[in-house]
C-alpha positions in Angstrom: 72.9 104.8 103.3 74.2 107.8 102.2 72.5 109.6 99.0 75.2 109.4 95.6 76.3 111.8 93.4 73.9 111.0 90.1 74.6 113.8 87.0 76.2 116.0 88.9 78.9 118.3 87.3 82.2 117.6 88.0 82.9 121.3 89.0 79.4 120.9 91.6 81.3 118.0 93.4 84.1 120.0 93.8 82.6 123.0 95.1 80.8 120.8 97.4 83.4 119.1 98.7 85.5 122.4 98.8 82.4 124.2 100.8 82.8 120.8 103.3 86.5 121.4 103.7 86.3 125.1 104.8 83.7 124.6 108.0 86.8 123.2 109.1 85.7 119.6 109.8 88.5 117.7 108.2 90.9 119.5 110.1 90.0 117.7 113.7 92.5 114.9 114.0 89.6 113.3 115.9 87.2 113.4 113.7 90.1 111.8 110.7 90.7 108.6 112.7 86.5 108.3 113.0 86.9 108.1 109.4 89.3 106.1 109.4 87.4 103.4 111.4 84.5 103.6 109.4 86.3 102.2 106.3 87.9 99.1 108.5 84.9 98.5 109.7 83.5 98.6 106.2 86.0 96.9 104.4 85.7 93.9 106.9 82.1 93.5 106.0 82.7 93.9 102.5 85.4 91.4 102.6 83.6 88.6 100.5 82.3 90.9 97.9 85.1 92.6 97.3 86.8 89.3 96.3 84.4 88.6 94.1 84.4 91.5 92.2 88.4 91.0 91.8 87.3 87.7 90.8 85.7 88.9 88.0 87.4 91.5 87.1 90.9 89.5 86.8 90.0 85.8 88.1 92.1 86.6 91.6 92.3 83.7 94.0 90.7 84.8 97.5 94.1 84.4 98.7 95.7 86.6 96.4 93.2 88.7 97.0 93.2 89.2 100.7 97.2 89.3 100.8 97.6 92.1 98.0 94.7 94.0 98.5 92.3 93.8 101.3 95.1 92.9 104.2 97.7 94.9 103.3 94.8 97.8 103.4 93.8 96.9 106.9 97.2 96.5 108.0 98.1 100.4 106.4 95.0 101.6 108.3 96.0 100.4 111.9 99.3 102.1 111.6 97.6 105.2 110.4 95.4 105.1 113.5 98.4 104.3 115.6 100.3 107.3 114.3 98.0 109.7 113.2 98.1 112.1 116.9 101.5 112.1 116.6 102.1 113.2 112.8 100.0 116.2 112.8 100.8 117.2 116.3 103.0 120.9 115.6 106.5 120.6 115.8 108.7 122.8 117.9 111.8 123.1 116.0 115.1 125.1 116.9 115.2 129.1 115.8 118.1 130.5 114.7 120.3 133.0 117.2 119.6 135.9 114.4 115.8 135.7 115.5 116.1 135.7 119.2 114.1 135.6 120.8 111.7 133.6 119.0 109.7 130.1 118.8 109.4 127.9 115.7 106.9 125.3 114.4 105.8 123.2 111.8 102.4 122.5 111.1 100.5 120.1 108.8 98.2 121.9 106.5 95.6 119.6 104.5 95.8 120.5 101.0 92.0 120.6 100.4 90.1 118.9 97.6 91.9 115.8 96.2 92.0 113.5 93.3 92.3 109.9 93.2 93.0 108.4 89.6 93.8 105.0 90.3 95.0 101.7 87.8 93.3 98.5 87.0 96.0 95.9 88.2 95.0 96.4 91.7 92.0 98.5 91.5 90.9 97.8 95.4 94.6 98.2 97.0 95.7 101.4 94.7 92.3 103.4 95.0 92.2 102.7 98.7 96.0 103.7 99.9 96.1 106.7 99.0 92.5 107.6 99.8 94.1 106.6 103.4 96.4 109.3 103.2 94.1 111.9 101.9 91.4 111.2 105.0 94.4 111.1 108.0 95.9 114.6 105.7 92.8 116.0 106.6 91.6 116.4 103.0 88.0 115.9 101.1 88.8 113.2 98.3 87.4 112.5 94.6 88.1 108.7 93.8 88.8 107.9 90.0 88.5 103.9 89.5 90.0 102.3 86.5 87.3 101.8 83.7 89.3 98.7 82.7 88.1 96.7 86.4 84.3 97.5 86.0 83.1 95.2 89.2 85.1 96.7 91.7 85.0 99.9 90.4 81.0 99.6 91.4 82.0 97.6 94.3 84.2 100.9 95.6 81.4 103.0 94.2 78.8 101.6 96.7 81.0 100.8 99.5 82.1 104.7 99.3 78.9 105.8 98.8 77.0 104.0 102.3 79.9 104.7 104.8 80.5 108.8 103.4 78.8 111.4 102.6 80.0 113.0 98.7 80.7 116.3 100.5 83.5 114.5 102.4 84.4 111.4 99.4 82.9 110.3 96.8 83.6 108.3 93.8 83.2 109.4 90.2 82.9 106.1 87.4 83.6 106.1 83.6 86.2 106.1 80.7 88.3 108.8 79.7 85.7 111.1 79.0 85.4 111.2 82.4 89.0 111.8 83.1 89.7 114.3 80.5 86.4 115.8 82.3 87.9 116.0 85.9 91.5 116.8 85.0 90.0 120.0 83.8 89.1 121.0 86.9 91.0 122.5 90.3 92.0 120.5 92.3 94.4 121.0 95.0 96.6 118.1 94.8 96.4 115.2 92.6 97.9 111.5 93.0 97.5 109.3 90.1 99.2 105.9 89.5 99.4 104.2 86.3 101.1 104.3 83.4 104.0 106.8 82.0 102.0 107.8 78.5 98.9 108.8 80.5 101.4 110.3 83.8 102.3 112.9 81.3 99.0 114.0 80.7 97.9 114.0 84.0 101.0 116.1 84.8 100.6 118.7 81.8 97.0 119.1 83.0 98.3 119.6 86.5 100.8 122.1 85.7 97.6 124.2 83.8 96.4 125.2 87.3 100.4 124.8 89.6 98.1 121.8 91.3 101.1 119.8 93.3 101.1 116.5 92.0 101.9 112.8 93.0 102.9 110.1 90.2 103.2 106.2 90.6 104.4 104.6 87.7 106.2 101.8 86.5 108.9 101.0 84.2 111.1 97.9 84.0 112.2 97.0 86.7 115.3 94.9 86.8 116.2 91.5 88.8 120.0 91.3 88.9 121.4 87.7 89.9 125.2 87.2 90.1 127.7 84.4 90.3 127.4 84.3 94.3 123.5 83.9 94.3 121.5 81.3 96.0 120.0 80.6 92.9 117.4 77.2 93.8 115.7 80.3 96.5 116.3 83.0 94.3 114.2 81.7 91.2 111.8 80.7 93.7 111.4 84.1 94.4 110.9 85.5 91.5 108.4 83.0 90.1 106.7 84.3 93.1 107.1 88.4 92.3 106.9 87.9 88.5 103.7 85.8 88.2 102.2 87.4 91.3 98.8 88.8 89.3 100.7 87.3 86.2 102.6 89.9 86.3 100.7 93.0 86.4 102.3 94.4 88.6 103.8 97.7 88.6 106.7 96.2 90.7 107.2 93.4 88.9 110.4 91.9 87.7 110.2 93.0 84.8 113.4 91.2 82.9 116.6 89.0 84.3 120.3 89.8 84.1 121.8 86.8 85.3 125.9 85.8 85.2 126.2 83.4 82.5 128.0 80.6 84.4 124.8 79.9 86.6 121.9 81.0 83.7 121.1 77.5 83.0 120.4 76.9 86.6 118.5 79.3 87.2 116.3 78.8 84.1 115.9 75.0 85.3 114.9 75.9 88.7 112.2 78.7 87.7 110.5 75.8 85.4 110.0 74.1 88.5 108.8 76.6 90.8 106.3 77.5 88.4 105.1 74.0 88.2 105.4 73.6 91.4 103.0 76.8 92.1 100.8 76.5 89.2 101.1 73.0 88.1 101.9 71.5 84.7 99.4 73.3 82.9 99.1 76.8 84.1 96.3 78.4 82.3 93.7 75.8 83.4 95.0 76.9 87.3 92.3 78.1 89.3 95.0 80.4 91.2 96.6 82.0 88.1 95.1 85.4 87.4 93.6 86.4 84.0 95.1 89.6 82.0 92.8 92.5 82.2 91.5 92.8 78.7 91.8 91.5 74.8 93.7 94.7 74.4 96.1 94.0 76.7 95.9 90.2 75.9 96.7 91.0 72.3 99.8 93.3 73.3 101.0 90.5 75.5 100.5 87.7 73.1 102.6 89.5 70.0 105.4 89.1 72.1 105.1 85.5 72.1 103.9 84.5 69.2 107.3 83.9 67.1 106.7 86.8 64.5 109.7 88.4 66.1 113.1 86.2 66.5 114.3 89.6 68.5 112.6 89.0 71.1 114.2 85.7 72.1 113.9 81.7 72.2 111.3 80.6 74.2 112.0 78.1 76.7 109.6 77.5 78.4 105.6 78.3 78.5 103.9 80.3 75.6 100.3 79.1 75.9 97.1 81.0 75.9 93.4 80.7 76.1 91.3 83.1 74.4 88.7 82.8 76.3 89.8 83.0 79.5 92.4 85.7 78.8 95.0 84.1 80.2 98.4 83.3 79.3 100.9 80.6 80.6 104.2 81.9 82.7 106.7 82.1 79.7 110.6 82.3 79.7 112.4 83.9 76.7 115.8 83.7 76.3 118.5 86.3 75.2 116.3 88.6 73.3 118.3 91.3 71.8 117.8 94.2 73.8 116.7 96.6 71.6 113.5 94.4 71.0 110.1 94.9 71.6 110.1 93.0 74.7 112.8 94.7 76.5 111.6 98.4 74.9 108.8 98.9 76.9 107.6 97.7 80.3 106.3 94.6 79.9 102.9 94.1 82.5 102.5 90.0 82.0 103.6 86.6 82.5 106.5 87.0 80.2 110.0 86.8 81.4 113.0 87.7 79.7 116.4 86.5 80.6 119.9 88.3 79.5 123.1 87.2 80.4 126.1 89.0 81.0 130.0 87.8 81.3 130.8 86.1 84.8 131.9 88.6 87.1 131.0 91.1 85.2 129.0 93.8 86.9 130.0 96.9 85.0 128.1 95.3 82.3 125.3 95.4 84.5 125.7 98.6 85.7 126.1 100.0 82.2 123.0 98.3 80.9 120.4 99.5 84.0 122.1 102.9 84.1 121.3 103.7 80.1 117.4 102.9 80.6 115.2 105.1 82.4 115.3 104.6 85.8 113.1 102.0 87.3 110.6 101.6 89.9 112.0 98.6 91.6 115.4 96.8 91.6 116.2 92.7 92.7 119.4 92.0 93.2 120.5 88.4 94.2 123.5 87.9 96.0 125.9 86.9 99.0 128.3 89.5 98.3 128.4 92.1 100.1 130.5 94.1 98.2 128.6 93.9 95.0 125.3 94.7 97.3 126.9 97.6 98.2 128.0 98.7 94.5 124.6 98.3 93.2 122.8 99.9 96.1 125.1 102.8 95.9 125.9 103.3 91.8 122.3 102.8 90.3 119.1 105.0 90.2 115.8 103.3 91.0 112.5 103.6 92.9 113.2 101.0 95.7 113.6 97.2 96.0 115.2 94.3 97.5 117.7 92.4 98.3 117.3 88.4 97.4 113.7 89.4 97.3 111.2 90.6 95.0 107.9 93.0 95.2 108.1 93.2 99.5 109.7 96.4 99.8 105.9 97.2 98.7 104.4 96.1 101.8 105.1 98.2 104.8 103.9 101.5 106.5 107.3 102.0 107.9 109.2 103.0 104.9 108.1 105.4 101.7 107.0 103.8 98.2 107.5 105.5 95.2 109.4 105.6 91.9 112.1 108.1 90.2 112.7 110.1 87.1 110.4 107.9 84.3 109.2 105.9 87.5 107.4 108.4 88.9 107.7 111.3 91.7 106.6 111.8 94.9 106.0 108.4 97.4 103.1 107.2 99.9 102.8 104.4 103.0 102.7 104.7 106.1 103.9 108.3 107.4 104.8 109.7 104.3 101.0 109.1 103.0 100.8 112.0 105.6 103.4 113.8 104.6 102.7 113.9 100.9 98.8 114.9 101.4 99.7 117.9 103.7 101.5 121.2 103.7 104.7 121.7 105.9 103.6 125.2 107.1 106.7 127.3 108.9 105.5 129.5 111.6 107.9 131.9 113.2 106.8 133.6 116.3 108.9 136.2 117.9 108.7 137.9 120.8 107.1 141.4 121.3 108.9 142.0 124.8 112.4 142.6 123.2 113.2 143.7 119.6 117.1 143.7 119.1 117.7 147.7 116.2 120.3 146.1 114.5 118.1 144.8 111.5 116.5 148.0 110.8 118.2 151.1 108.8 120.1 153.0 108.6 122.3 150.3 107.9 126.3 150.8 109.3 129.7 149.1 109.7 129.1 148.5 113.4 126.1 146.9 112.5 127.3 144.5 110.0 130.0 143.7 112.2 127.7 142.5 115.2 125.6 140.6 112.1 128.5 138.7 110.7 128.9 137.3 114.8 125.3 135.8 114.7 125.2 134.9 110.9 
C-alpha cells in the first residue's frame, strides 16, 4: 500500500508531483498504459465497494451503478489502451514549398501537473474519466472529489492511494476550503465539471496564472418532439434519460417542447413508462435514486410544492419522503416560461412540458436559440427535413436523435458543452488531445539553404516569392 498524503500543503504536493513529472517518467507511452492497467485491475476488485459507497451516497441500484459508472469506465479504458501507441506516436505532416527542403511533425506534449475538480452526481464516473485522459496525456494528476458524495469520495481516496504513488496521483478530500485552497495554486491545466456559478470561479482563478482550462457544465437541455414522432418509444425514452439518477444528470432532459396535437399522448404514455419502470409508488422503489442532499432536496421540492402557479399544473407525481430524500418522477404542465422552473437548470425528477403550435418549428427554434446554449439536445422525429433543420440551425453541446443521454457513452466521439455549457470536450481520443500540447516542429535541411529570404530584400526577389507563396 502506498503511503498518503496526511497535512501536506497543497503547494508540497504540487512540487512533488511536478519534481515526478520532470525525471521524465510520464512521458514513456509504456510506462502510461502500465498505469492504465493498474486502475482496471483495481477497479475490478473494487467493484462491490464501490457500489456500495454510491449506494450510500445517493441509494444507486448496482445496476445503475455498474452501467453509468463503473462499465462505462472500463469500457473508456480498453479503448485508451487500444489507442494509446498510435495517438502519441509524432506525426509527419506535409511542409509548405516556401520551406523546402524541410520535414514537419506534430508531437504530443503532456501538460504537467493537473487538476481534477469533479461533481457529486456521478462522483466515481466524472473523477475517473478524465483522470484517464490525464495518465494516457502523460501528466501527474490532483483528484478533487465532491464534498457533497462523502463515501466514494473516501472510496476513490483509498483506491487512489494503494494502486499510486502521490508523486504520480493522488487525491486531496474536503469542502471548499479546500478548493479555494488548491485553485490558488499553479497548475498546468485544470478540468473541472460541475456547475456554471462555480465554472466561473474556477475559470477567473485559472486565468490568475494563463492555466489552460477544461469546463463541463450543464444547462437545460432541451427534448424537442414534433408532430411526426414515434411518441409511445419516444416517452419511453425519456422516462428513461430524465429519471436516469432522478435526474441529476448533467445531460438530462431538462424540459419538453412537444407539438400540441400529440401533447396529451405523450403525457399519457410517460405516466406509464414511469410506472412501468418504477412502479405505482416510486419513492418506496428500491431502484429510484435519492437526491444528493436536503439542500438540494429543498430547492427541488419548492418547485413542486404549489406556492408558485408559474411553474405549471402538475399532472402527474409530486411526492416526497423526507427521510429518504427522495422525490417521486413529477410532470408539470405549461409552466410559463419565465418561471422558476424553466429559469434555471433544473437537476431532478421534475419534468416540464411546453407546447408549441403544430407544425410549428420556428417557435421552437426561437425559444432554444434565446436561452443559453445547452449541453445536450433530443429531438424526436421521422422527418428528415426537420432533423436536418434543427441539427443545422441551433447551438448546443451534443445529443441525439429519438434518443436521450447516449451520445454520452462512447470513446469514439468528443463530449463536451458550448458557450454557458461549457468549453473544451473529453472521451476517447480527444481525452488525449485535450490533456496534451500539439507541439509543431519544423526541421529543415542544413545541406541546401535557398538566399532569397534573407536581405537585402529586391523586386526579383519578391517576384520568385509571390511563385511559392
Amino acid at each position: 500500500m502506498k503511503v498518503e498524503n496526511k497535512k501536506v500543503s497543497s503547494e508540497q504536493i504540487i512540487q512533488t508531483q511536478r519534481d515526478f513529472f520532470n525525471t521524465g517518467i510520464t512521458r514513456d507511452v509504456e510506462y502510461r498504459k502500465q498505469q492504465l492497467r493498474i486502475l482496471k485491475k483495481a477497479i475490478i476488485n473494487q467493484e462491490d465497494a464501490i457500489c456500495k459507497a454510491l449506494k450510500q451516497d445517493l441509494h444507486k441500484s448496482t445496476f445503475e451503478s455498474y452501467a453509468t459508472e463503473i462499465g462505462i469506465i472500463l469500457e473508456e479504458i480498453d479503448f485508451t489502451l487500444k489507442h494509446l501507441s498510435s495517438w502519441a506516436r509524432p506525426k509527419r505532416v506535409k511542409s509548405p514549398l516556401a520551406q523546402w527542403p524541410s520535414k514537419s511533425y506534430q508531437y504530443h506534449d503532456p501538460y504537467g501537473v493537473v487538476l481534477i475538480m469533479a461533481p457529486w452526481n456521478y462522483p466515481f464516473h466524472l473523477t475517473i474519466a478524465p483522470l484517464i485522459g490525464a495518465i494516457c496525456g502523460g501528466n501527474c494528476a490532483i483528484l478533487k472529489p465532491s464534498n457533497y458524495s462523502p463515501a466514494t469520495s473516501a472510496l476513490i481516496r483509498t483506491l487512489i492511494a494503494k494502486i499510486f504513488s502521490p508523486k504520480f496521483v493522488t487525491v486531496v478530500e474536503g469542502g471548499r476550503e479546500a478548493n479555494q485552497d488548491l485553485l490558488k495554486q499553479k497548475f498546468d491545466y485544470i478540468f473541472f465539471t460541475g456547475g456554471v456559478t462555480v465554472g466561473k470561479l474556477v475559470m477567473h482563478s485559472a486565468a490568475e496564472n494563463l492555466t489552460p482550462i477544461s469546463l463541463e457544465l450543464g444547462g437545460k437541455s432541451p427534448c424537442i418532439i414534433d408532430n411526426t414522432a414515434s411518441v409511445k418509444l419516444a416517452a419511453k425514452r425519456i422516462v428513461w434519460g430524465k429519471f436516469l439518477n432522478a435526474g441529476q444528470t448533467c445531460i438530462a432532459p431538462d424540459y419538453i417542447l412537444v407539438d400540441a396535437s400529440v401533447k396529451e399522448e405523450l403525457i399519457n404514455e410517460m405516466k406509464y413508462y414511469i410506472t412501468e419502470s418504477f412502479g405505482s409508488d416510486p419513492i418506496h422503489c428500491e431502484q429510484f435514486t435519492s437526491i444528493i442532499s436536503e439542500k438540494h432536496f429543498d430547492r427541488l421540492h419548492a418547485l413542486i410544492d404549489g406556492s408558485d402557479p408559474a411553474n405549471g399544473q402538475i399532472v402527474y407525481g409530486a411526492k416526497t419522503d423526507n427521510l429518504t430524500r427522495r422525490i417521486e418522477p413529477t410532470i408539470l404542465d405549461e409552466p410559463n416560461p419565465d418561471s422558476p422552473v424553466m429559469n434555471n437548470e433544473i437537476f431532478g425528477p421534475i419534468m416540464p412540458i411546453i407546447s408549441y403550435p403544430t407544425g410549428n418549428l420556428d417557435f421552437v427554434i426561437d425559444f432554444v436559440s434565446n436561452r443559453p446554449h445547452p449541453l445536450a439536445l433530443y429531438f424526436f422525429t421521422n422527418n428528415k427535413q426537420n432533423k436536418k433543420r434543427i441539427i443545422s440551425t441551433l447551438q448546443y453541446g451534443g445529443g441525439c436523435i429519438n434518443d436521450t443521454i447516449i451520445h454520452l457513452a462512447t470513446s469514439l466521439m468528443p463530449f463536451g458543452g458550448v458557450g454557458n455549457s461549457g468549453m473544451g470536450s473529453y472521451h476517447g481520443k480527444q481525452s488525449f488531445t485535450t490533456f496534451t500540447h500539439t507541439k509543431s516542429v519544423l526541421a529543415k535541411s542544413n545541406k541546401i539553404d535557398i538566399p532569397i529570404r534573407y536581405p537585402p530584400y529586391t523586386d526579383k526577389k519578391l517576384k520568385i516569392l509571390k511563385k511559392f507563396m
